[in-house]
N, C-alpha and C positions, 0 to 999 in steps of 0.2 A: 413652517409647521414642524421641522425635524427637532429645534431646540425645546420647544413645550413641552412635544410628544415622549424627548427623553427623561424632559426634567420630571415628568409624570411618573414614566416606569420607573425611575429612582424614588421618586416616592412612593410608589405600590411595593416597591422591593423593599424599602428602610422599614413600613409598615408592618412587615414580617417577621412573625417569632422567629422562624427559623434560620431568618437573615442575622439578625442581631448576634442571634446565639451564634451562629459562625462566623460572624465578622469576628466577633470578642475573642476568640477561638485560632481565628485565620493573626489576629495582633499578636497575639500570645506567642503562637507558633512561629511566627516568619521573623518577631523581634529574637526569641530564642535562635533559631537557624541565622540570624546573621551574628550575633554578637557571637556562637559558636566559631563561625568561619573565619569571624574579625581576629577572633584572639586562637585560631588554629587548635582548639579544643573539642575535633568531630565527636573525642572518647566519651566527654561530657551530653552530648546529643540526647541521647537512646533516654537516662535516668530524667533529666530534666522534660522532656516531652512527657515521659510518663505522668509524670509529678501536673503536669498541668491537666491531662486527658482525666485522672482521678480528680481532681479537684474541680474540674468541667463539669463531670459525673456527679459531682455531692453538691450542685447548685440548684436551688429551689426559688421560686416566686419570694419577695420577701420585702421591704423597706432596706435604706439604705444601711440604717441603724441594726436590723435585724439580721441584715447582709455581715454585716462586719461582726457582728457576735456568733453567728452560727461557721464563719469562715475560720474566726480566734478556736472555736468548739473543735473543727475538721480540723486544724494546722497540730494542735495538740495529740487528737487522735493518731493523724499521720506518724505523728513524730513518736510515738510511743508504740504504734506498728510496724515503721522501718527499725528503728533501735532492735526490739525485740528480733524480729527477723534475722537481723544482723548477726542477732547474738547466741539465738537458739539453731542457725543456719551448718553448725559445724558437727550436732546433736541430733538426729534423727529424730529418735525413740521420745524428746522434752521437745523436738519441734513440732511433730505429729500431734501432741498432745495439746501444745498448747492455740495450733491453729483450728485445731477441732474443737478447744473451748472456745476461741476466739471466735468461731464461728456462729456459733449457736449464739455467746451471750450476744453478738450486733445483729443478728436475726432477732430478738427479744426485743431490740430497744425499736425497732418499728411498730410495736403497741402503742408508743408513746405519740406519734404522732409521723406525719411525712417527713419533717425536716429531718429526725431524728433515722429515721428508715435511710433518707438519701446520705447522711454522711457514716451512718453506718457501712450501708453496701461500697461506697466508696474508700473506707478504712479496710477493708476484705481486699478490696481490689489493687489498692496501694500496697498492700502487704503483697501480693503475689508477686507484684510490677518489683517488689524490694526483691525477691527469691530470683526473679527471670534476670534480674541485675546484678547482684550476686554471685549466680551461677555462670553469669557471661563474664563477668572480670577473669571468676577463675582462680582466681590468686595474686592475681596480677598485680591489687593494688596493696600498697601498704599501713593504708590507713582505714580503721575502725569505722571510721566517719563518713568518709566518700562517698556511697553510694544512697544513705540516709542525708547527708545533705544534698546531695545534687535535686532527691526525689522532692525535696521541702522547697528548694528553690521555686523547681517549677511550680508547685501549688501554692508557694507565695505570690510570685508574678501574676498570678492567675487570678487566686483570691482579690489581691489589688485591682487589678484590673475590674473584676468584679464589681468593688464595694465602689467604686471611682465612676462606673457605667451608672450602678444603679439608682447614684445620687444627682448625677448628671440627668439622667430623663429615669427620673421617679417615678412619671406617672405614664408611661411607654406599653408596661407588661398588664397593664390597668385596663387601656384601650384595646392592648390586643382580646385580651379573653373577653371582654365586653364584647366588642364583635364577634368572635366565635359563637357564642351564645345566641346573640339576634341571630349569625346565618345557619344556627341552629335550627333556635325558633321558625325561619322561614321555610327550611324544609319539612317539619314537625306540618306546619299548616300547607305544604304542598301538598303531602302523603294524605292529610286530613279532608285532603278536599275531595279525596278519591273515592271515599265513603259515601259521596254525591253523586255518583256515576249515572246519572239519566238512564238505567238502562235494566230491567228489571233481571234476579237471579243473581245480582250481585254475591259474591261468596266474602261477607263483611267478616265475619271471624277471621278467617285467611287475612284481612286488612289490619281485623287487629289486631293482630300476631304481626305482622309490621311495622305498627304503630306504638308495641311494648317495647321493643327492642330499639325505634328509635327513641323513645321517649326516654331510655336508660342514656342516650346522649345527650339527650337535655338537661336531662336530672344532674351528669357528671357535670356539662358545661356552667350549668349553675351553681354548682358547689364550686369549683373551681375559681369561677369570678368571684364569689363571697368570699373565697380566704383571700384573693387577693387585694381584695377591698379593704376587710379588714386589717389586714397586716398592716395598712400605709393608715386607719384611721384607729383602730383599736376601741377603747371605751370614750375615747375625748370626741371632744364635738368635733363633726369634720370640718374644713376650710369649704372654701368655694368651690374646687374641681372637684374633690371627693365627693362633696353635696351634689356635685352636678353626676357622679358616678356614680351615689348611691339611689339617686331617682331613677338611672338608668336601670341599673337591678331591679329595682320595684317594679316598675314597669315591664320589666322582660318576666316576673313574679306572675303579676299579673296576666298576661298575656298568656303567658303555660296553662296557668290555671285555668283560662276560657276558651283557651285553643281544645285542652284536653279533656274540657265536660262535654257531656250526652246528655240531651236528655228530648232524643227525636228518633220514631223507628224509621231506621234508613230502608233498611226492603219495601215495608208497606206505603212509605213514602212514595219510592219510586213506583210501585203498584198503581198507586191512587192518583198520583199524577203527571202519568207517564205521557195523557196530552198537553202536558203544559212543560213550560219555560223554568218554571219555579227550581229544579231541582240543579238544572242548568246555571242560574242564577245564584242558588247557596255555592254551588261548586265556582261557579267564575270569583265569588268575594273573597273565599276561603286564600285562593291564587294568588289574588292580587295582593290578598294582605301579606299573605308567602314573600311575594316579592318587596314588598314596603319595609319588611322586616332586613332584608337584603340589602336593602337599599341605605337603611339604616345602622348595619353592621359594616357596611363601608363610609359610610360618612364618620361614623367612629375611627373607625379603624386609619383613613385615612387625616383626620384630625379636620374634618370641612361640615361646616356648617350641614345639616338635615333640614329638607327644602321635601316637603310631604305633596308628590303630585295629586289630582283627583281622582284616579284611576281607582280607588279602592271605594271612594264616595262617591265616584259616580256607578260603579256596580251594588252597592248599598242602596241608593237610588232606586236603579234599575228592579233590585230584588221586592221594596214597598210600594214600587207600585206593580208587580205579579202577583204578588199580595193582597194588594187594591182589586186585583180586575178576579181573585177569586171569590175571594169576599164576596163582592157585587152579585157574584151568582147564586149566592142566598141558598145553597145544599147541605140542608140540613144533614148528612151522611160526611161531610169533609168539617164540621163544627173543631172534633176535637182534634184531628189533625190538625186544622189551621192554627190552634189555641199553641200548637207543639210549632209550629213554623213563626209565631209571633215570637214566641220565647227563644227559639233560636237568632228571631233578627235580632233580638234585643240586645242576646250576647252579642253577636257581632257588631253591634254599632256601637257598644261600650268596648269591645274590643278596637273599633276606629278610632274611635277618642281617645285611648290610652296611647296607641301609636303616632297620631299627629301629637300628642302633648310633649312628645320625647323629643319634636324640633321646638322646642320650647328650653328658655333655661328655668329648667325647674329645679324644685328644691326640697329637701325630706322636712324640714323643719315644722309642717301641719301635722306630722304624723311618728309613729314612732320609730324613731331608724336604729333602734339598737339592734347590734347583730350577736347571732349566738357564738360562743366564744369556747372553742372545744376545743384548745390547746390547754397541759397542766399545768395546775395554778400555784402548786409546788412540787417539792422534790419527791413529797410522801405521797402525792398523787400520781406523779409517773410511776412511782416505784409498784402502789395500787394498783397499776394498768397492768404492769410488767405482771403482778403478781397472778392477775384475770385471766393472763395467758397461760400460763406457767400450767397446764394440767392436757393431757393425750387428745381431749375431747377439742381443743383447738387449732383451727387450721396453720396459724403462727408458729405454735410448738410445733407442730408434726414439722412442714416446712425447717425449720429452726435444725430439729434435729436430722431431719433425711440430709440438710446441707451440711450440717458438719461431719456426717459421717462418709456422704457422697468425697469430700475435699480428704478426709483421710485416705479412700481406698484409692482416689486420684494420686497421692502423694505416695501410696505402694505402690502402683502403678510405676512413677517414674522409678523407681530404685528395683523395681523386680525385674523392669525390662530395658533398663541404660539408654533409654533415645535421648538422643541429641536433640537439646534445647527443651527435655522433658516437661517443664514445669506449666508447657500450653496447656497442657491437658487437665492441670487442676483451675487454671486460667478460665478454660471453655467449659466444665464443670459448674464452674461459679456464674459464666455469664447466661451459660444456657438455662440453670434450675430455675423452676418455677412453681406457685404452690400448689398446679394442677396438671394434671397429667397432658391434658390434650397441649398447653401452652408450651409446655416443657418440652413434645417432642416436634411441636413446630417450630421452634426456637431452635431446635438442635438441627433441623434437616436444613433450616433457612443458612443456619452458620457453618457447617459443609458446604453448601451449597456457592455459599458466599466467598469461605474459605478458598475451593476451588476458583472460581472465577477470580478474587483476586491474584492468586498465585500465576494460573497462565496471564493476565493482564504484567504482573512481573517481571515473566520470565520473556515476555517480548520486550519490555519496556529496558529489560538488561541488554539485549541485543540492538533495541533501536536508538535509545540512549546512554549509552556507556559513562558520560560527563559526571563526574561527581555532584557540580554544581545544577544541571538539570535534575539528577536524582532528588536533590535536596529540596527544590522548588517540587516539585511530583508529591514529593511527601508533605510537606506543609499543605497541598491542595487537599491531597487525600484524605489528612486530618480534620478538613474541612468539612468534606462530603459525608464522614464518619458523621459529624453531632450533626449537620442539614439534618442528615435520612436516619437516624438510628431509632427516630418516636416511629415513624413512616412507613419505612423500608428496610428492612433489619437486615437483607440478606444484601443490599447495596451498600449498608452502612459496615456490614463483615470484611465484602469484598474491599473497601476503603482502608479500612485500619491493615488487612493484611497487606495490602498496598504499602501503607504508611510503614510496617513492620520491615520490610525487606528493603525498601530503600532507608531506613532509617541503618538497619544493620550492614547495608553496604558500603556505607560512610566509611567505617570501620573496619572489614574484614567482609566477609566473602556471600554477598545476599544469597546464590545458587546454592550454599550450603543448609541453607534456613526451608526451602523448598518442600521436599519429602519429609520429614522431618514436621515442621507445620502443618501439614495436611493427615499426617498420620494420630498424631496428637491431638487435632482439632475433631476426628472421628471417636477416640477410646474415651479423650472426656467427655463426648457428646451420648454416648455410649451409657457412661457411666451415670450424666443424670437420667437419663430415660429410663433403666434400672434401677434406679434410687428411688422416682417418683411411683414406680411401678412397683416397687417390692416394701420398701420400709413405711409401714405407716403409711399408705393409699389412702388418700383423701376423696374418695369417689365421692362425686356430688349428689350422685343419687342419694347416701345414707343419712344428708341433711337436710333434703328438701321439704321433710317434712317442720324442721327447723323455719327453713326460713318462709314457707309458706305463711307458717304461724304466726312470724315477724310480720308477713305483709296482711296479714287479719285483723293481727290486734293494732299494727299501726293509722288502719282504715279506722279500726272502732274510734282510733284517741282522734282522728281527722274528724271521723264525723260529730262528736261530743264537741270539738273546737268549732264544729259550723255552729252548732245548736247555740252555742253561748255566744255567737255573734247574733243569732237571730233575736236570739232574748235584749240583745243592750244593744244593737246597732252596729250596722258594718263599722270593723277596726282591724286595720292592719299591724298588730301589735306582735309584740315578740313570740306569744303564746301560741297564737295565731299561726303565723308562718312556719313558725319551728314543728308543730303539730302537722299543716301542709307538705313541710319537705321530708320530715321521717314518713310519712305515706308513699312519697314519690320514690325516696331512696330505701326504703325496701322493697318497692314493686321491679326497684331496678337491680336492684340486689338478685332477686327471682328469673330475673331475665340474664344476668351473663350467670347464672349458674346452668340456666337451661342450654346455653350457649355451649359452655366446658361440658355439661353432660353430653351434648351431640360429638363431642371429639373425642371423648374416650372409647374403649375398645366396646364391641357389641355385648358382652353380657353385662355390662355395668349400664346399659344405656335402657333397659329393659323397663325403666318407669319414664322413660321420657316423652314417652306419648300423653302419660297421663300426665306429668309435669306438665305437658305445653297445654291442655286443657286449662290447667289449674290458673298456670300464667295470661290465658284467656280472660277466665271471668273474672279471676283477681283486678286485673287492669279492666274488666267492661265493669266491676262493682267502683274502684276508685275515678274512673272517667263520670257514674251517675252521683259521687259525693264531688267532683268538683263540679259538675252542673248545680248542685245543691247551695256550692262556694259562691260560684261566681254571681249570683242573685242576690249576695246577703243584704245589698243596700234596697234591694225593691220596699219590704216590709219589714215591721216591728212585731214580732208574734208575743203583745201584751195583752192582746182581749182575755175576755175570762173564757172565749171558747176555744184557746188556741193552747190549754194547760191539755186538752186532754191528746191534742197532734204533737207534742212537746214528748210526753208518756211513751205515748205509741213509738217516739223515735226513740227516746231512751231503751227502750224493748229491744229496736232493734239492734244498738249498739254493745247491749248486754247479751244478743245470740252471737256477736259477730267474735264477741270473747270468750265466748263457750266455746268456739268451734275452734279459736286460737289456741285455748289452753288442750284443747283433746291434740290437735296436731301436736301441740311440742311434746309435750306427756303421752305421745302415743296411747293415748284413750281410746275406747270406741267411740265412734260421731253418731250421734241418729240421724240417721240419712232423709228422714220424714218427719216434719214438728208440725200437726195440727194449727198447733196455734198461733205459728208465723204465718201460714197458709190464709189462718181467721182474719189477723191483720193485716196480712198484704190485700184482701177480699173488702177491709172496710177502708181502707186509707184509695181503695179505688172505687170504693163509694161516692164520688164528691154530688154534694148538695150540691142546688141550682143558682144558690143563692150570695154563694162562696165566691169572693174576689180573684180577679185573674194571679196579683201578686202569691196568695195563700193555695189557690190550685195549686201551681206549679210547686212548691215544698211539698205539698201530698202529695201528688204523682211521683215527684223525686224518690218521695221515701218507700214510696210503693214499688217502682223500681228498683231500688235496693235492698225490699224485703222478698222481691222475687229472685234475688241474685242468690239467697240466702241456701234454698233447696238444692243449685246445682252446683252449690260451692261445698255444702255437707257431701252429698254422695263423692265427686270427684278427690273427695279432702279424705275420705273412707277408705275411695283408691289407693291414695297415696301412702295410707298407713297401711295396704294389702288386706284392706277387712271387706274383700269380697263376700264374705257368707253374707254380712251384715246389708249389703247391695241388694244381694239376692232374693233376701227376702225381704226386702223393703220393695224392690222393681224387678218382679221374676222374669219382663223381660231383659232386661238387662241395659236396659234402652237409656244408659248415662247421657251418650252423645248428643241424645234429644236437646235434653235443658242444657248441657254443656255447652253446646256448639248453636241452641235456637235461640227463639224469640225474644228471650230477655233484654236484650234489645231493641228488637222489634213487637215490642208489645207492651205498648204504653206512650203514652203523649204527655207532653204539662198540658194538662188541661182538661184529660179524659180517662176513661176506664181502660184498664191494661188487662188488654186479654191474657189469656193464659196463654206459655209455652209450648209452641206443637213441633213435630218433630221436623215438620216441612222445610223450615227454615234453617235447620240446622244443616252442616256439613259431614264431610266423611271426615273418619279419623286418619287418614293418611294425608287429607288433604290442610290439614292443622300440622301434623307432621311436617311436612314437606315444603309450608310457604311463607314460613313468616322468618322466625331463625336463622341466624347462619350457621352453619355446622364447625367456623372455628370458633377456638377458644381465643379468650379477651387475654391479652397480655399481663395484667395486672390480675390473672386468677381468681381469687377469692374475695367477692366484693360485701359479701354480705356479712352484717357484725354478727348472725349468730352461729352456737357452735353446732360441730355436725355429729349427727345422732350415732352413736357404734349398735346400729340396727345388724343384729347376729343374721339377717335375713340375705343378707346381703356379704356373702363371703366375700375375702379378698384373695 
């Protein structure tokens, strides 16, 4: 049993992004460390390690072909930021200057797109590694060239290594994020099944305040696999694995969008049938499909067949006939509930069928698989991008210029106060800034933090291992542990590279000297971005939320116009289609880590964040009632002649939902009160008796989402501080009610939607306090729009 069980864990290990990346990492390093010791050139060590660590740092997802053009892009770069370096190194006053332009314009070029971002910050970084190499010779060496070629070597070595991996298992980094994604999706429908809780009083707002913020990891995990898909298939028809990959995306499409609709009130649910199994039953399927997705994301992932047990159809089972035996009891008073509990199996049993299909080899070729393609199409469109950013009101620009100002006062820093091996401090500057505050000074306390713990891990390891040749093995591990943990663990992946730093420099000359020194350094640049983000150009998120709110309004309105035009010609998963789905998704997710960095920032900037997390509420309880609206579109054809005037009615609704988008971004007054959404949410819950189960459920849908309309205005009122305008619209004041009530719980497919009462709603501290996490997302600013210079909001 012991030979299987290994050959297994070797393959759960090979399986692994973060394996790969450090094996490739761990070559790099340990071929460098020997051919240094073979040919007794420790000197050469320090520059060549650099040279591969930067060139680690500027690797992106990509084909193998794409690999090798964006590596030719980075070697170029490099080589014209060492040279420079080099050669402005002797000139203060023209080096200062030109690393502070240099800074800014490769902050620019990450408009342009990711790959472009990563070998930017990596040309930033190489430049330092050129200055810290530099400053160590000393003088020492006699040639111009020296320390710009040793850094090229290693990011050549590297790059090769690279472009030679990525064509060797091409389709490796394909499978990985494919599976991340399903064991996404499977916790997305863990969390989801909670909203099921048999147990009456549930506090579902509080649920879905955890259910936005994981759904911002779906949303990433799904873009994520679409570039990587695309890059290896692009506009050409794909081959056979990629058709077998690009089903698999569809499918996990699919699945988000039926995991993440409503269109059932869970309190009154649990209410009404709180003597029965039924509720217990939706929640047991929700589980199991949780776990089928998991299941699925390792069979991926580990390249094995998907073998789809019963366990999810025999709880599907179980659910139609609790079904059956209510039915039977013929209560009239549970009619339109039950109508709401049909429509929910139905999802879930199309949700079953999409998930056994995926152990199928399926194939896109029925349907349309073009993917949207958002990289520039030429040079005058990058440049177009560059140019979008180019103005104060952008997170980019501010970002752009707080770092290159932050890396100048870093760079007086070293020359006002002569520390030894000064140049960390502009080093830990660059690595710590971020374009949000909260990120910035968690990064900065993580890399102290880190800082220190490697340094004492050092300063034993100098006494426990004095050997050259064990130092040198320590430091190739180290390097290791660095790229493992640095997405992960940032203050483990700190402690690793300073690890690597001092047995690298002990090779050569004296590591106990690098000690104080590094740690002093690593605190005044850490120092310095937390006052840079804090002073120049503060990107407080609060003064854009009413930005991206807007973003996630009008995105709903174009979500919902794209269901309406499937419902007109017939369910299509077509470019229009999807692409209109996922701008809904990724501005709701946009909304969510901004609410995130608002909770890390200091207390008076955080002072709409109560009302943010409201907004981020109904925002996501209105986009969960349009993919309920989505995931139906194959039921029916709405061609009769009496389905023009429920067509109307939605149009109506799509046209307030861009009313209220355009008042947020334009800081307009909202009307917090519209009669005549009220008229139409009052008739769309009208339904005749005569009216088919398929066409109920669209009007209840829309009626639900014309009820969402009223506590999205007042809340959206808040958010631009036009309290008068509240006040005398609700002289109690009573937002919380429809913010945090019924609107979920007041309405069925299939029945008349009560109104909104306060009963069901929560406290505002309790929205506060249970969905969000109070840190800030490392990647800052997720949302493409720009943030508002509200004068309301001093800096």
């Amino acid at each position: 049993m012991r030979a299987p069980t290994f050959v297994h864990f070797l393959r759960r290990l090979w399986a692994q992004d973060t394996f790969v990346y450090s094996l490739r990492v761990f070559i790099a390093l340990a071929t460098v460390m020997g051919v240094c010791w073979r040919l007794d050139e420790q000197e050469a060590l320090i520059p060549v390690f650099l040279g591969i660590i930067a060139c680690a740092l500027s690797e992106t997802d990509d084909s193998w072909r794409g690999r090798l053009r964006a590596q030719i892009v980075t070697l170029a770069c490099f080589a014209v930021a060492a040279l420079s370096v080099k050669a402005l190194f002797p000139y203060p006053w023209l080096f200062v200057v030109g690393l502070s332009i240099s800074a800014f314009g490769l902050t620019m070029l990450g408009a342009i797109g990711e790959r472009y971002r990563a070998i930017a910050y990596a040309t930033l970084i190489l430049a330092i590694y050129t200055t810290i190499g530099v400053e160590h010779a000393n003088g020492t060496s006699d040639h111009f060239w020296s320390e710009p070629a040793l850094l090229l070597i290693g990011a050549t070595w590297y790059g090769t290594l690279s472009v030679l991996w990525c064509a060797l298992f091409a389709h490796q980094p394909v499978q990985q994020k494919l599976a991340v994604l399903f064991h996404a999706l499977g916790d997305y429908l863990k969390l989801k099944s909670a909203m099921f809780e048999p147990v009456r009083g549930v506090d579902t707002e509080a649920q879905r305040l955890q259910l936005a913020q994981l759904n911002s990891k779906v949303v990433t995990a799904l873009n994520v696999a679409k570039e990587s898909i695309f890059s290896r298939v692009g506009q050409a028809r794909p081959g056979q694995k990629n058709s077998r990959y690009l089903a698999l995306y569809f499918i996990a499409q699919d699945v988000h969008e039926r995991a993440s609709s409503s269109h059932y009130p869970y309190n009154e649910l649990a209410d009404t049938f709180f003597h029965s199994d039924i509720m217990f039953r939706c929640q047991r399927l929700l589980r199991s499909q949780g776990r089928v997705c998991r299941r699925l994301a390792l069979a991926i992932q580990m390249r094995q067949p998907f073998v789809n047990d019963s366990e999810a159809q025999q709880a599907k089972d179980d659910l139609d006939a609790s079904m059956e035996y209510l039915r039977a009891q013929n209560k009239p008073e549970w009619s339109r509930l039950l109508r709401s509990l049909s429509a929910l199996s139905g999802n879930l049993g199309a949700l079953n069928r999409r998930l056994a299909g995926a152990g199928k080899q399926a194939t896109v070729e029925e349907q349309d698989s073009t993917l949207l393609d958002r990289s520039p199409k030429s040079f005058k469109d990058a440049l177009d991008r560059i140019k979008l950013q180019l103005t104060p009101a952008a997170p980019l620009f501010r970002h752009a210029l707080r770092l290159s100002i932050a890396l100048a006062v870093g760079y007086g820093m070293v020359h006002l106060l002569h520390p030894s091996e000064g140049y960390w401090i502009v080093l830990t500057t660059l690595f710590v800034s971020a374009p949000s505050y909260g990120a910035t000074r968690k990064r900065t306390s993580q890399r102290i933090g880190g800082t220190l713990i490697g340094l004492v891990i050092g300063w034993a390891l100098f006494k426990l291992a004095p050997g050259a040749s064990l130092q040198a093995v320590i430091a190739v591990v180290a390097g290791v542990v660095f790229f493992a943990t640095r997405a992960s663990r940032y203050m483990v992946a700190t402690a690793a590279m300073t690890l690597l730093v001092l047995m690298c420099f002990n090779q050569v000359g004296n590591g106990y000297d690098l000690i104080l020194p590094r740690m002093v350094d690593t605190f005044v640049g850490g120092m310095i971005a937390v006052l840079a983000v804090f002073v120049i150009l503060p990107d407080w998120q609060g003064r854009r939320l009413n930005k991206l709110a807007s973003n996630a309004v009008a995105n709903n309105a174009r979500y919902l116009r794209a269901i309406l035009a499937q419902y007109r010609t017939g369910k299509l998963d077509d470019l229009a289609y999807r692409t209109a789905r996922r701008n809904a998704h990724n501005a709701d997710s946009a909304f969510s880590v901004a609410m995130s960095n608002i909770l890390a920032e200091p207390g008076h900037f955080r002072r709409d964040a109560d009302t943010g997390l409201r907004f981020l509420v109904l925002s996501h309880t209105l986009l969960n009632y349009l993919s309920g609206l989505g995931a139906h579109r194959g039921d029916t054809v709405l061609d009769a002649p009496g389905d023009l005037a429920m067509l109307q009615q939605a149009e109506r609704v799509a046209a307030a939902l861009d009313e209220v988008a355009i008042g947020l971004a334009d800081r307009r007054p909202i009307m917090v009160r519209n009669a005549e959404e009220e008229s139409l949410a009052a008739q769309l819950e009208a339904l005749p008796d005569h009216i088919d189960d398929a066409r109920r459920l669209v009007q209840t849908q829309l009626a639900l989402i014309t009820r969402q309309l009223a506590p999205i205005r007042k809340v959206g009122s808040r958010l631009l501080n036009q309290e008068e305008a509240i006040d005398a619209a609700d002289p109690a004041g009573d937002v919380a009610a429809e913010a945090n009530g019924a609107p979920d719980a007041s309405g069925a497919a299939g029945g008349a939607a009560p109104r909104p009462t306060a009963a069901s709603g929560t406290a505002t501290s309790g929205i506060a306090t249970s969905g969000i996490a109070t840190k800030a997302t490392a990647s800052g600013d997720a949302g493409p729009g720009k943030p508002s210079l509200d004068r309301a909001h001093p800096a």
